[in-house]
C-alpha positions as CSV (number, residue, x, y, z in Angstrom):
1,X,0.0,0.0,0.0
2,X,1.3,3.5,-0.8
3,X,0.2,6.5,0.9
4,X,-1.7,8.1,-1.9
5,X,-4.0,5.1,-1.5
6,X,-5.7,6.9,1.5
7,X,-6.5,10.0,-0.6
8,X,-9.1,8.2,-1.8
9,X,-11.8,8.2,1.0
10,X,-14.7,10.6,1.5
11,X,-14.3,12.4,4.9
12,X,-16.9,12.5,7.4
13,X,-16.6,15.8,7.7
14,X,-17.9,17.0,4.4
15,X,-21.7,16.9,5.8
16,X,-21.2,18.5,8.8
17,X,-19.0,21.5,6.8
18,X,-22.1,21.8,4.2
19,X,-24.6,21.7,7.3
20,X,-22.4,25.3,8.8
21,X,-22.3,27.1,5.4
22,X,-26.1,26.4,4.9
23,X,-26.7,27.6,8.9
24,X,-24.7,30.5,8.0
25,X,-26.2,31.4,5.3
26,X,-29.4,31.4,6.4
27,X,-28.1,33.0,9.5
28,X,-26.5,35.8,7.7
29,X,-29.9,36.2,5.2
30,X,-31.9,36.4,9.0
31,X,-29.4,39.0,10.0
32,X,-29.7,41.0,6.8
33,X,-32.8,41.2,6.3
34,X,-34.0,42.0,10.2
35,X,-31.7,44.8,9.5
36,X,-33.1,46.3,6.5
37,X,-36.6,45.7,8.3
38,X,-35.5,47.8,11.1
39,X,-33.8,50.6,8.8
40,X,-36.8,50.4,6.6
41,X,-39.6,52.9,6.9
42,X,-42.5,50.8,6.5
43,X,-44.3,52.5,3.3
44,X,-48.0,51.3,3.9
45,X,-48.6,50.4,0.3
46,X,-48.1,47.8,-2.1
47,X,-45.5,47.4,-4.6
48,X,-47.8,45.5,-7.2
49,X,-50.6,43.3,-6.2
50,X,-49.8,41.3,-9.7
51,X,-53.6,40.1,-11.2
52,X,-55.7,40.4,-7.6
53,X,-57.9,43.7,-6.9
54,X,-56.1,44.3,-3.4
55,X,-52.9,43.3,-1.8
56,X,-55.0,41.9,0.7
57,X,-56.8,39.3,-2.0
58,X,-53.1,38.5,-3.2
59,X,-51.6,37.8,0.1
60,X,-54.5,35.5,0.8
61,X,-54.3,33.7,-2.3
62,X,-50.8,33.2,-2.2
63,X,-50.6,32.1,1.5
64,X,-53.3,29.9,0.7
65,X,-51.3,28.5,-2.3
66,X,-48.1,27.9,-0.4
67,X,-49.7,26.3,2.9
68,X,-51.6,24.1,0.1
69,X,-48.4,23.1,-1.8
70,X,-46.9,22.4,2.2
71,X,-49.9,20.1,2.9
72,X,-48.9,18.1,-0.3
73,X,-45.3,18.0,0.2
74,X,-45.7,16.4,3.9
75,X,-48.3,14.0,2.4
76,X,-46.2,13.1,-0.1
77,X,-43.3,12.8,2.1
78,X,-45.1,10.2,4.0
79,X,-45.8,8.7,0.6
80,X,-42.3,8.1,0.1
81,X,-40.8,6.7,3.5
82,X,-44.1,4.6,3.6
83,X,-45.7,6.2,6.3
84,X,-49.1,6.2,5.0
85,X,-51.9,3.8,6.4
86,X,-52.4,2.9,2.3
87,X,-50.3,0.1,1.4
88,X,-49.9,1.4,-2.2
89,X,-46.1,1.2,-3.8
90,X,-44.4,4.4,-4.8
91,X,-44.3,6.0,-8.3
92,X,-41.3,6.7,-9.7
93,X,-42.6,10.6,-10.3
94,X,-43.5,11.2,-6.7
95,X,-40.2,12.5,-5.6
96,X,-39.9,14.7,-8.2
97,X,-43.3,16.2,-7.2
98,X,-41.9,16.5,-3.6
99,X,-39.3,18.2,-4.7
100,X,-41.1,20.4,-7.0
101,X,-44.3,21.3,-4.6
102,X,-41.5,22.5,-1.8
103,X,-39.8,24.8,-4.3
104,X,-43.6,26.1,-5.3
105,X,-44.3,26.4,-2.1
106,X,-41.3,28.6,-1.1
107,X,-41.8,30.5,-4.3
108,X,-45.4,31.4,-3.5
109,X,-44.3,32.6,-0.2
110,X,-42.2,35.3,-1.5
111,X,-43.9,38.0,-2.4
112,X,-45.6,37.7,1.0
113,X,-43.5,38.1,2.5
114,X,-41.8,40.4,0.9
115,X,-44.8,42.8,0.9
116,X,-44.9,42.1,5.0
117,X,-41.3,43.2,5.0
118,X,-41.8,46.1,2.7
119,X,-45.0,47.8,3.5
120,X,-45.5,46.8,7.2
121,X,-41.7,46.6,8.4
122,X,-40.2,45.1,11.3
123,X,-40.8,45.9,15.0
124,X,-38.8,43.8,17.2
125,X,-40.8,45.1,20.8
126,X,-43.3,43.1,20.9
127,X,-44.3,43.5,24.4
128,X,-45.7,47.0,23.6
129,X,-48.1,45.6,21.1
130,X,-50.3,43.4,22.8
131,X,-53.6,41.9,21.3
132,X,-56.7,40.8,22.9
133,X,-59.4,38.8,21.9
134,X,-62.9,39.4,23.1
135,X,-66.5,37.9,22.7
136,X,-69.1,40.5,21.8
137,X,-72.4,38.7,21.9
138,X,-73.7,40.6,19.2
139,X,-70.6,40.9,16.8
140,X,-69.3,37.7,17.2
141,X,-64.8,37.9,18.1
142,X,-63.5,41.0,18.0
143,X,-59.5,42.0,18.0
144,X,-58.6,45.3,20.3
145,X,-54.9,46.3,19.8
């Protein structure tokens, strides 16, 4: 045996190394963009509300969307690892629908929250904004900031 023959070998360490750079990444995209939120003068209007009347109608529809596409992803994750009470085999398409209903459901989630970001902004002190719920018996629930 030479000593070039031990070059070969995959480290162990190669997971854990891409598991930091994709925690700091994400850390340092957290960090940026709490930042820019607190910077940020909220502007109280929308950017573009793309097809919908409202912004309102389009973050709806788009939250709806995404938390739709979510529900399908965990059902089909199931799917895959056999965790379903079904006994049915798996397709051979289904994990390239998992895979593309999680990047949908990211990319549907974008412009909400970029309009959140954008037109509301950040506040970090929560403590001063306190919400309470009430019953009205004629009204039905009703929010009081």
């Amino acid at each position: 045996m030479t000593a070039e023959a031990g070059l070969d070998r995959p480290t162990k360490s190669a997971p854990a190394v891409r598991l930091a750079v994709a925690f700091g990444a994400g850390a340092a995209i957290s960090v940026a963009l709490g930042t820019y939120g607190r910077v940020h003068d909220p502007t109280g209007h929308a950017l573009f509300t793309l097809f919908f009347t409202n912004t309102l109608s389009m973050k709806a529809w788009l939250a709806t969307v995404a938390v739709a596409l979510g529900i399908v992803q965990v059902l089909s994750a199931l799917w895959l690892y056999g965790r379903v009470p079904w006994k049915a085999s798996v397709p051979a398409w289904l994990g390239d629908a998992h895979r593309l209903t999680g990047t949908l459901a990211f990319v549907f989630s974008l412009p909400v929250a970029f309009h959140c970001l954008w037109s509301l902004g950040f506040k970090a002190h929560w403590s001063q904004s306190r919400v309470f719920m009430g019953m009205s018996s004629r009204n039905g629930p009703t929010v009081m900031a």
